[in-house]
C-alpha positions in Angstrom: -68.7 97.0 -97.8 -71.0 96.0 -94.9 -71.2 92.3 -94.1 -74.1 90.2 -95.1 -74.9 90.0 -91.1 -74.9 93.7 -91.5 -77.1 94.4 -94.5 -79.7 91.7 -93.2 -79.5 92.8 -89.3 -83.3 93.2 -88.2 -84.2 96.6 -85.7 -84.2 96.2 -82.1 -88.1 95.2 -80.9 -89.7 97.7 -79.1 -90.9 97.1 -75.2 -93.9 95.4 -76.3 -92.6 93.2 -79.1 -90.1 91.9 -76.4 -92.8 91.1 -74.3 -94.8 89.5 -76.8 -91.3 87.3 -78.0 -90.7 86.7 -74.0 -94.2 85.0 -73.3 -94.8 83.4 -77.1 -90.7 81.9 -76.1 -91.5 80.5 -72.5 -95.1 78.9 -74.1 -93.2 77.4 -76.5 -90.3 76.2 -74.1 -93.6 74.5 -72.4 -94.9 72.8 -74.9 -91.9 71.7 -76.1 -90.7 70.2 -72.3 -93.7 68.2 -72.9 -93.9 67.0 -76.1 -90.2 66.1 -75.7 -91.1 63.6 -72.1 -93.7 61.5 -74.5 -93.3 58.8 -76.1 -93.1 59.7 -80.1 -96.2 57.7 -81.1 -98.3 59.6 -78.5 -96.5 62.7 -79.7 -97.9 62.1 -82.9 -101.5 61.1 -81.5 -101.2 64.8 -80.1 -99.9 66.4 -83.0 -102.8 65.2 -85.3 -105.3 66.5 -82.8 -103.5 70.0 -82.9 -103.7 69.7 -86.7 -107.8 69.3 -86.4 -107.7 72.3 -84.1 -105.8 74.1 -87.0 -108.6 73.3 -89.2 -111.5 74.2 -87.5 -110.2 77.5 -85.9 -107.6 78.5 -89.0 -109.7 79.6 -91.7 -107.6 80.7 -93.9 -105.2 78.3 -93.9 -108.4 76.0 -94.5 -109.5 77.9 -97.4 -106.2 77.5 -99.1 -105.6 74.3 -99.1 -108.6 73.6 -100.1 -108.3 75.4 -103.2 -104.7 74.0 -104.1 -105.9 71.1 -103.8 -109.2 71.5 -105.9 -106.9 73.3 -108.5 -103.8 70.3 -108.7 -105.6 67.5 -108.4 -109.1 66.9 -110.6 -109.6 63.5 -108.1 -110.5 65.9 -105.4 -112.0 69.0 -107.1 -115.5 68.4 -105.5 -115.6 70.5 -102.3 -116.2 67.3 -100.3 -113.2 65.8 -101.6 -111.3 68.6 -101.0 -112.0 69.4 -97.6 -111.2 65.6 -96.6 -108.1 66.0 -97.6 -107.6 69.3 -96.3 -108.3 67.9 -93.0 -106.6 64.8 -93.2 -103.2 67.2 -94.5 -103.6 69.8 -91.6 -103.8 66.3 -88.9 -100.5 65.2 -90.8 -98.6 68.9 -90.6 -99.7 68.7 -86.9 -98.1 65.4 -86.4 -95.0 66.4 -88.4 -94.2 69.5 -86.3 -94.8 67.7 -83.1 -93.0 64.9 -83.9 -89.9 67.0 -85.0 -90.0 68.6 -81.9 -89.3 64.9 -80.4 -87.0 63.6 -82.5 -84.6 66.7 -81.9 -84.1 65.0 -78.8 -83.9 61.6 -79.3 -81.0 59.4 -80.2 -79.9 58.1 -83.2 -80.4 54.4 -81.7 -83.6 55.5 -81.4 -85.1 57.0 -84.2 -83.8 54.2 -86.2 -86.6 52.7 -84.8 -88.8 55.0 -86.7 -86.7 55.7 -89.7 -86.1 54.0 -92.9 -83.6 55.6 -95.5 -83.3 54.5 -99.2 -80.4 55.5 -101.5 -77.6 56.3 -98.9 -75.0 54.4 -100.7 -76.2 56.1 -103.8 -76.0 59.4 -102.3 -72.4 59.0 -101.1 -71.1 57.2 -104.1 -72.3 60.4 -105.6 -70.2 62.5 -103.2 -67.4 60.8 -103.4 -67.5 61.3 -107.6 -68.5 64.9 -107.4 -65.5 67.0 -108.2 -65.8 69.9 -105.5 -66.9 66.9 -102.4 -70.7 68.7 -102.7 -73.6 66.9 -103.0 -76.9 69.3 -103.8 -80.1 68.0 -102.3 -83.5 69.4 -103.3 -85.9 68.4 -100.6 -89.2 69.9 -99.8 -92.1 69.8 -96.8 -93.0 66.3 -97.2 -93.7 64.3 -93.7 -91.6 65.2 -91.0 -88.7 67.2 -93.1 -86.5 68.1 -89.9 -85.6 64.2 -90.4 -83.2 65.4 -93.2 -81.0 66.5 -90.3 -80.7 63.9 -88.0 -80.0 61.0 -91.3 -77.6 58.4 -90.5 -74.9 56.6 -91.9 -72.9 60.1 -92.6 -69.2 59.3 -93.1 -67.0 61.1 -90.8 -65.6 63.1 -93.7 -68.5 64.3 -94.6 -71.0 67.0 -92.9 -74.4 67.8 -93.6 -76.0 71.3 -94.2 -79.0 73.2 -94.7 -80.3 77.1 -94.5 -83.6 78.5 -93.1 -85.1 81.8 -92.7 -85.0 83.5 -88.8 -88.1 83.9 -87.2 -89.1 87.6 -86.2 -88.6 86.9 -82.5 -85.8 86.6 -81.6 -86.2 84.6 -78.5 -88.5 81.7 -80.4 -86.0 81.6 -83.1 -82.9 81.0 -80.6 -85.1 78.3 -79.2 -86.2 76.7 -82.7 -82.0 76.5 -84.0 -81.0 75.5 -80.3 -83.6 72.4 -80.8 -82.2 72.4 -84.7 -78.5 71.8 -83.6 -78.7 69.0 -81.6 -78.7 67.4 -85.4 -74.9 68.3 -86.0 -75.7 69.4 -89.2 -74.9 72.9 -90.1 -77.8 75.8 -90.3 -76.9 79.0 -92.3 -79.5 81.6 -92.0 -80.1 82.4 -95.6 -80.4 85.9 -95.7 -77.6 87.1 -93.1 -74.9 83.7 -93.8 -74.8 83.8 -96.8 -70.8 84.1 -96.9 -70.6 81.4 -94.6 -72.3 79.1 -96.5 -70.5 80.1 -99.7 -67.2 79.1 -97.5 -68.8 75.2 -96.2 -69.4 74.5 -100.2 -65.7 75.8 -101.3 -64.1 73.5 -98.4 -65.8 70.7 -99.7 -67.5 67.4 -98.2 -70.7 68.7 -97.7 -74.2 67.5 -98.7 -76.8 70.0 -98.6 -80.3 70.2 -98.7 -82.8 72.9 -99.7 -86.1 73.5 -99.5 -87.4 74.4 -102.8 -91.2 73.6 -103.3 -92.2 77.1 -101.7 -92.8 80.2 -103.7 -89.6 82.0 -104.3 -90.8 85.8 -104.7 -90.0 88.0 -107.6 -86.3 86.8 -108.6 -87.6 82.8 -108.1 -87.8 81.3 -111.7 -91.9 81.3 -112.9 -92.1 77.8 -113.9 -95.3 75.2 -114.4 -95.9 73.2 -110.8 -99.1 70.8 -111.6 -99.6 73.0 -114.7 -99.7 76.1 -112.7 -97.3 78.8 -113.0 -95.3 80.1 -109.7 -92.2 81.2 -108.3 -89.5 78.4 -108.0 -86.6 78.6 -106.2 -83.6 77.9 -108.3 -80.8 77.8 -105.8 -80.3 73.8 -106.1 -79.8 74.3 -110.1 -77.7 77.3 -109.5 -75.4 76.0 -106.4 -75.3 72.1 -108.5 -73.3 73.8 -111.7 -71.4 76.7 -109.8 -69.8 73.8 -107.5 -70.0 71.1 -110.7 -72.1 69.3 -107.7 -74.3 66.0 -108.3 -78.2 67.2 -108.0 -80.9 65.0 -106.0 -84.3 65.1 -105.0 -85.1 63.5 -101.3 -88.6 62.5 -100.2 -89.9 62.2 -96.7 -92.6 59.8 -96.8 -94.9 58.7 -94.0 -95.7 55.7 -94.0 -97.7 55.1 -90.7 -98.3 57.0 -87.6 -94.7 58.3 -86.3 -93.0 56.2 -89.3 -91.4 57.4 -92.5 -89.3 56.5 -94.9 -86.8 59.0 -96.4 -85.7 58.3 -100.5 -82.9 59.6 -102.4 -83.8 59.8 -105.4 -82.1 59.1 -108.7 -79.9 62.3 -110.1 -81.4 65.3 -112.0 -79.1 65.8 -115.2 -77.3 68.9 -114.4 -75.3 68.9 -118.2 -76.4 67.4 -121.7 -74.3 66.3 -124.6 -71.3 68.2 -121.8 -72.9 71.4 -121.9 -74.4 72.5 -118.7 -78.6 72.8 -118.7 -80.1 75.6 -117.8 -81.4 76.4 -114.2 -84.8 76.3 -115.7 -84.6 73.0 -117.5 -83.3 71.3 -114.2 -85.9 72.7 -111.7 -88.5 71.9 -113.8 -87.5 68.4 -113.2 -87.3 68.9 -109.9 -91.0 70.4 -110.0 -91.8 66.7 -111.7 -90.3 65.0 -109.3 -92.4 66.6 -106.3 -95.3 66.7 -108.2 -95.1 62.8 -108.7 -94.7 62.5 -104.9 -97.4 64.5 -103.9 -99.6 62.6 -106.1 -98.1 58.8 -104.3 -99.6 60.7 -101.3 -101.2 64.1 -101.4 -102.2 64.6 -97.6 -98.3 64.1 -96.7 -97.7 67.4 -98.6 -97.9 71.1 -97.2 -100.9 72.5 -99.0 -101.5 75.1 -96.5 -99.0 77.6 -98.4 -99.9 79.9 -101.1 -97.6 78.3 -103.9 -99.1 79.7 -106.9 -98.8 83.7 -105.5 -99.0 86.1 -108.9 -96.4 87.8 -110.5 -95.6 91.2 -109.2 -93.4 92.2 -111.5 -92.3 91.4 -114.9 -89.4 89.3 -114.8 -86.1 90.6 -115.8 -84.5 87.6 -117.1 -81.9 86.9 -114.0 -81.6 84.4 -112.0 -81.5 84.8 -108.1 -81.0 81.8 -106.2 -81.8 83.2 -102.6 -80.2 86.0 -101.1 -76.4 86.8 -101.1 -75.9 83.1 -102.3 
């Protein structure tokens, strides 16, 4: 049987696509020299002005945004209302993608400086109950999310994890998981390591986080998300009961320019009267518990995306947490 790298292996780029990857790579490498000899509250300054650019010149992102937002929340469903938040979420997106670029390189020391962190002693209390050493952490696109990798106060023991989804080029995406690694924590590409992250929860003494507030495709669950139905992703229901793992939800807040506040949050019930819930049951709690945070603060959320995409298919009752996992 061919290997999950195998199956998943993308073709070769023709002459131009390499080009194209060569010159989008050493743009990116430029910015990212400079962003990186700044000072992180300048960084941020520069990031929100990228995020106005977004807005004026990125119409469609624009237009989406604008209608989640006029669809989720009835405090903003005037077009004026909308828009002002639209604005004010593309600035914050801008600052959270710059600033992520600059805390990959900075210190621990340092970014404590900029950091707060709630719930750590809950979280490891947790690992240290959970039978299998795994802690499952739903997180989403909340502030600057690429702090979930550099957290202190790990113990030794213990190693964190995450997976993501390659890039087409491949030069930029070399470049995005060199910047990603600096973290220590361990990436797994979700559609070609999947076996190896299947391995990292079996050994144990792993907390890992996954992004699960994005639409899931046809084999996501179709469950209510402000009242809306879409595609969730149900790999933190599925992963919690296969490993018998505790379940939480994390939130990045922002809580001023180039300042955030991360918050573990209390557990999601995985089992009821000692029978194990169903992946449903459990994500929908974990929709609740993103909606409420998006409500705290709706710009610090990533309305750009197309959540609420329609089915395509009928669903045939399975459950597919992401590929090969």
């Amino acid at each position: 049987m061919a290997s999950d790298s195998h199956r998943h292996r993308l073709r070769s780029p023709g002459p131009m696509a390499q080009a194209g990857d060569a010159a989008l790579t050493a743009l990116a490498s430029l910015m990212i020299g400079l962003l990186q000899r700044m000072p992180l509250t300048l960084v941020a300054r520069v990031g929100r002005q990228f995020g106005f650019l977004a807005y004026l010149l990125d119409a469609r992102h624009r237009k989406m945004a604008t209608r989640n937002i006029q669809a989720c929340l009835p405090d903003h469903a005037l077009p004026s209302q909308a828009s002002k938040l639209a604005l004010e979420n593309q600035r914050r997106i801008g600052e959270s993608y710059c600033c992520a670029i600059k805390t990959a390189s900075m210190a621990p020391e340092e970014i404590d400086q900029h950091l707060k962190v709630i719930g750590t002693e809950k979280l490891y209390s947790l690992a240290q109950q959970s039978p299998s050493g795994v802690v499952i952490v739903a997180i989403g696109h909340f502030g600057n999310f690429e702090l979930y990798a550099r957290l202190p106060g790990l113990p030794s023991n213990y190693r964190r994890a995450t997976t993501y989804r390659g890039l087409r080029q491949p030069g930029l995406n070399r470049l995005m998981q060199k910047l990603r690694q600096r973290s220590g924590c361990l990436f797994f590409e979700r559609r070609a390591q999947a076996g190896e992250l299947r391995k990292a929860l079996s050994d144990g003494q792993l907390i890992l986080g996954l992004l699960a507030d994005q639409h899931a495709g046809d084999g996501g669950l179709w469950l209510p998300f402000f009242g809306r139905e879409c595609s969730t992703n149900a790999a933190p229901a599925v992963l919690a009961l296969r490993y018998k793992a505790p379940l939480v939800t994390a939130i990045c807040h922002r809580t001023d320019l180039a300042q955030w506040t991360v918050e573990y949050e209390e557990p999601i019930p995985t089992t009821e009267n000692g029978e194990p819930r169903s992946p449903k049951a459990i994500m929908l709690d974990v929709n609740r518990r993103y909606e409420a945070a998006i409500r705290k603060d709706p710009a610090n959320w990533f309305w750009v995306h197309n959540r609420w995409k329609p089915r395509r298919r009928q669903p045939t009752g399975s459950v597919s947490p992401q590929p090969g996992v």
